[in-house]
One Martini backbone bead per residue (centre of mass of N, CA, C, O) as a GRO file, in nm:
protein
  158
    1UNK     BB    1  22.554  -4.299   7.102
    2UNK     BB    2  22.548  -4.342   7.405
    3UNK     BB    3  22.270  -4.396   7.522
    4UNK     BB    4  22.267  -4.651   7.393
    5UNK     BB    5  22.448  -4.786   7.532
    6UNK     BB    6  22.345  -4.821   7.797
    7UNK     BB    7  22.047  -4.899   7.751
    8UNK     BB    8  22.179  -5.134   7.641
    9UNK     BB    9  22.317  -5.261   7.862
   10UNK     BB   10  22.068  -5.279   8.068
   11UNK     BB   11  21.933  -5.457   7.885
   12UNK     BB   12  22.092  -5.733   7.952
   13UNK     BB   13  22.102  -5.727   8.230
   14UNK     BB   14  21.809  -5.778   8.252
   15UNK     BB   15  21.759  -6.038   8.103
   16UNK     BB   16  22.024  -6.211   8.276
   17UNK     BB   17  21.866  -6.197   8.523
   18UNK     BB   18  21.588  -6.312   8.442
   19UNK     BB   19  21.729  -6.579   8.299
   20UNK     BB   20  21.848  -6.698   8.565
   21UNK     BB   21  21.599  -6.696   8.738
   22UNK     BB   22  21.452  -6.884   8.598
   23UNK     BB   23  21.668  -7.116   8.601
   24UNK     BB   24  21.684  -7.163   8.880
   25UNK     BB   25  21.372  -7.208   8.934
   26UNK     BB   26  21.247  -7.395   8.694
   27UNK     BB   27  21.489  -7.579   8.625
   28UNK     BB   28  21.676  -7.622   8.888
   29UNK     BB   29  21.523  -7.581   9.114
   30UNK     BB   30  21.600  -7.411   9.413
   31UNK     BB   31  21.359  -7.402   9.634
   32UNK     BB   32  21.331  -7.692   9.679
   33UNK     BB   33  21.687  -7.734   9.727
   34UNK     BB   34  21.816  -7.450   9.836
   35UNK     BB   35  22.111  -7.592   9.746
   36UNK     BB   36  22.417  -7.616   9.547
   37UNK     BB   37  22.709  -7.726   9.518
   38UNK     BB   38  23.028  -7.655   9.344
   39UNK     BB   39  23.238  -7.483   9.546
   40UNK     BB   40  23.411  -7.445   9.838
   41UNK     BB   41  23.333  -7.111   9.807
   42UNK     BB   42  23.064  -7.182   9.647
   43UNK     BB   43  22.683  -7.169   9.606
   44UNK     BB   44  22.343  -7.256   9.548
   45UNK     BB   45  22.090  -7.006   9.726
   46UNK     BB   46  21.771  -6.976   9.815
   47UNK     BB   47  21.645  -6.642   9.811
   48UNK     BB   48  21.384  -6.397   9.937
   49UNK     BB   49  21.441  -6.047   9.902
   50UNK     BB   50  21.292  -5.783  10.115
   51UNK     BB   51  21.499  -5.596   9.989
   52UNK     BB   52  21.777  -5.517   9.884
   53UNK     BB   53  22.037  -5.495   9.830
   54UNK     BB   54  22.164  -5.809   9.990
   55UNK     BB   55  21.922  -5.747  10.221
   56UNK     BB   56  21.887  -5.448  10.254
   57UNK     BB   57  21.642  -5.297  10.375
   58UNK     BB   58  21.361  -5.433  10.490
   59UNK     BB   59  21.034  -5.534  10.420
   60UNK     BB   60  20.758  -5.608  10.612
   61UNK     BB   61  20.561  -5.504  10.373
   62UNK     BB   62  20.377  -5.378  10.132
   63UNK     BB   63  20.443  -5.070  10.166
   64UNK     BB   64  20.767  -5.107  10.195
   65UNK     BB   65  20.766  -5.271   9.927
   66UNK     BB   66  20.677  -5.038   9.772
   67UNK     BB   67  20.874  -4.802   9.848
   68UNK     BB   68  21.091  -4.982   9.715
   69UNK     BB   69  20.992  -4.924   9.436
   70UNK     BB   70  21.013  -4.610   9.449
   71UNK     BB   71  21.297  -4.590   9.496
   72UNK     BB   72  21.421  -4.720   9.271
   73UNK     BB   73  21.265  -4.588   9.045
   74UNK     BB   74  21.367  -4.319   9.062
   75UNK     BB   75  21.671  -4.414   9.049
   76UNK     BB   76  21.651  -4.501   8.780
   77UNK     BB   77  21.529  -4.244   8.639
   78UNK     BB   78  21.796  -4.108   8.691
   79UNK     BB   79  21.973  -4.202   8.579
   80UNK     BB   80  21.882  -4.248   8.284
   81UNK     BB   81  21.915  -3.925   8.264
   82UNK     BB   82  22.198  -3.926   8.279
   83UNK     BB   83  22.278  -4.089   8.051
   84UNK     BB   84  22.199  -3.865   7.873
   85UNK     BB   85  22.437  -3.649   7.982
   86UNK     BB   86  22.633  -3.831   7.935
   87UNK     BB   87  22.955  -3.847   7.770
   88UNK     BB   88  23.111  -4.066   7.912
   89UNK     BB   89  23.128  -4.372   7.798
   90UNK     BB   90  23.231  -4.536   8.099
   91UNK     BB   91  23.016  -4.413   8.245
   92UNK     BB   92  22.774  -4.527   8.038
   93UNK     BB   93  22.870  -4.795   8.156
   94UNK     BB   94  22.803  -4.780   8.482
   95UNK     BB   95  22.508  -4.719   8.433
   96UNK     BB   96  22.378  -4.916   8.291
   97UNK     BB   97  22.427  -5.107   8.487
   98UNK     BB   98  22.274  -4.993   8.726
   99UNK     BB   99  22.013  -4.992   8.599
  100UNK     BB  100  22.010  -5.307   8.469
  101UNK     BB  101  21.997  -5.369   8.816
  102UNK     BB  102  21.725  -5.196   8.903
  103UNK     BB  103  21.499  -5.343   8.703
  104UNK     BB  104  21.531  -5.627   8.780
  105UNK     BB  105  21.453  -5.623   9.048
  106UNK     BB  106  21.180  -5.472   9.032
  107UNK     BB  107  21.026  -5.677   8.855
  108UNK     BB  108  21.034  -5.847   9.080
  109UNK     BB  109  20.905  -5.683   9.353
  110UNK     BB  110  20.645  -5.666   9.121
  111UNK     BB  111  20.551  -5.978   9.084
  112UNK     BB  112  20.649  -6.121   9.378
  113UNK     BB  113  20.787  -5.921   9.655
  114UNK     BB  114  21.092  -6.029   9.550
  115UNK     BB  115  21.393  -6.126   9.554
  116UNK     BB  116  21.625  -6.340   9.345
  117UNK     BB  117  21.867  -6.507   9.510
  118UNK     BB  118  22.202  -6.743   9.460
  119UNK     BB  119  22.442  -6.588   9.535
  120UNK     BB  120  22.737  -6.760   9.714
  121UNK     BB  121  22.979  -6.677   9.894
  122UNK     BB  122  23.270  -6.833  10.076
  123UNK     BB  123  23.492  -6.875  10.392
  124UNK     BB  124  23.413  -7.105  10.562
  125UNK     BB  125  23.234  -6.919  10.809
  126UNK     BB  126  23.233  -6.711  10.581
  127UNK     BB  127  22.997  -6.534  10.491
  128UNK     BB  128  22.818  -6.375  10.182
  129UNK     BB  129  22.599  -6.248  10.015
  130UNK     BB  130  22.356  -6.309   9.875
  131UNK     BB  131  22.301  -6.297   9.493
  132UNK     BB  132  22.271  -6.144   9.162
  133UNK     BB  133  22.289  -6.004   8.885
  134UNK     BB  134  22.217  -5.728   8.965
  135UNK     BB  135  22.377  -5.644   9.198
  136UNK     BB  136  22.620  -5.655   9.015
  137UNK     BB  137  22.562  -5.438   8.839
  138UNK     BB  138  22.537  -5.231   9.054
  139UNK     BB  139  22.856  -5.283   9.213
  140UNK     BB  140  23.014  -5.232   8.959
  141UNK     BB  141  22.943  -4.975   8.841
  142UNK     BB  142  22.965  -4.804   9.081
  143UNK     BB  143  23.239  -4.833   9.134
  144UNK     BB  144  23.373  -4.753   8.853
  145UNK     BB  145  23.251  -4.442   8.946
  146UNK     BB  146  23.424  -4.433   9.193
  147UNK     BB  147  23.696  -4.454   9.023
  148UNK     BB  148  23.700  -4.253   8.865
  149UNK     BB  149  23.679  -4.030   9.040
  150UNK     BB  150  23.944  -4.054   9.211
  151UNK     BB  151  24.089  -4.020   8.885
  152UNK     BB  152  24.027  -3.801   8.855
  153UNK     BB  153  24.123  -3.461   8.789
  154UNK     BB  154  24.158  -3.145   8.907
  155UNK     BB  155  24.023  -2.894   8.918
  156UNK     BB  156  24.068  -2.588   8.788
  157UNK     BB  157  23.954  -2.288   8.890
  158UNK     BB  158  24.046  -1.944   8.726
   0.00000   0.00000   0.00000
């Protein structure tokens, strides 16, 4: 049954999301060091984001940090019901990752208040947002979905 693969999927995604933060906060004690180099382009950067993925749509408000609790999950829930209804394999593992890293947000934001984000890539002085597994499985889903529509084959009605 494709939605156990799903279901299953968002289900790593989520753990692996959790189990990262965990070991920065906990651990590697991320908050309290600020960041780590590791790679010329790469390091990690501790951020508390009261926004969505990767910083956008600041809440500033307990307010809107719950609306965005519910918009998540809103979003979270349509998925889940896709996840049901789609046929397609490789759809319903890219909604998996999608569900499975807004899943592990929203842990986040109902938890402490903000999500905890700590990959940061750059470029000389160009830096690219902060972000953690969640964002990652957020963003490769949607991809891979946005890529397979593009490449689906034309209906053709008649």
């Amino acid at each position: 049954m494709n939605a156990r693969l799903g279901y299953g999927l968002a289900a790593v995604v989520l753990l692996l999301d959790q189990l990262s933060k965990y070991w920065i906060v906990s651990i590697v004690r991320l908050p309290e060091r600020g960041f780590i180099e590791l790679l010329p382009v790469f390091r990690l950067t501790y951020v508390e984001n009261v926004g969505v993925s990767m910083g956008l749509l600041r809440a500033g408000s307990d307010l809107e940090r719950w609306v965005l609790v519910g918009l998540t999950g809103a979003i979270a829930a349509a998925v889940a019901g896709w996840i049901l209804k789609e046929r397609g394999r490789q759809d319903v593992m890219a909604l998996g990752l999608v569900l499975g890293g807004a899943l592990g947000n929203i842990v986040d934001r109902i938890r402490l208040g903000y999500v905890v984000d700590f990959l940061h890539f750059f470029v000389a002085t160009s830096s690219f947002w902060v972000f953690n597994v969640a964002d990652a499985g957020i963003t490769l889903g949607v991809l891979w979905l946005l890529i397979r529509a593009l490449k689906a084959p034309e209906r053709i009605e008649g």
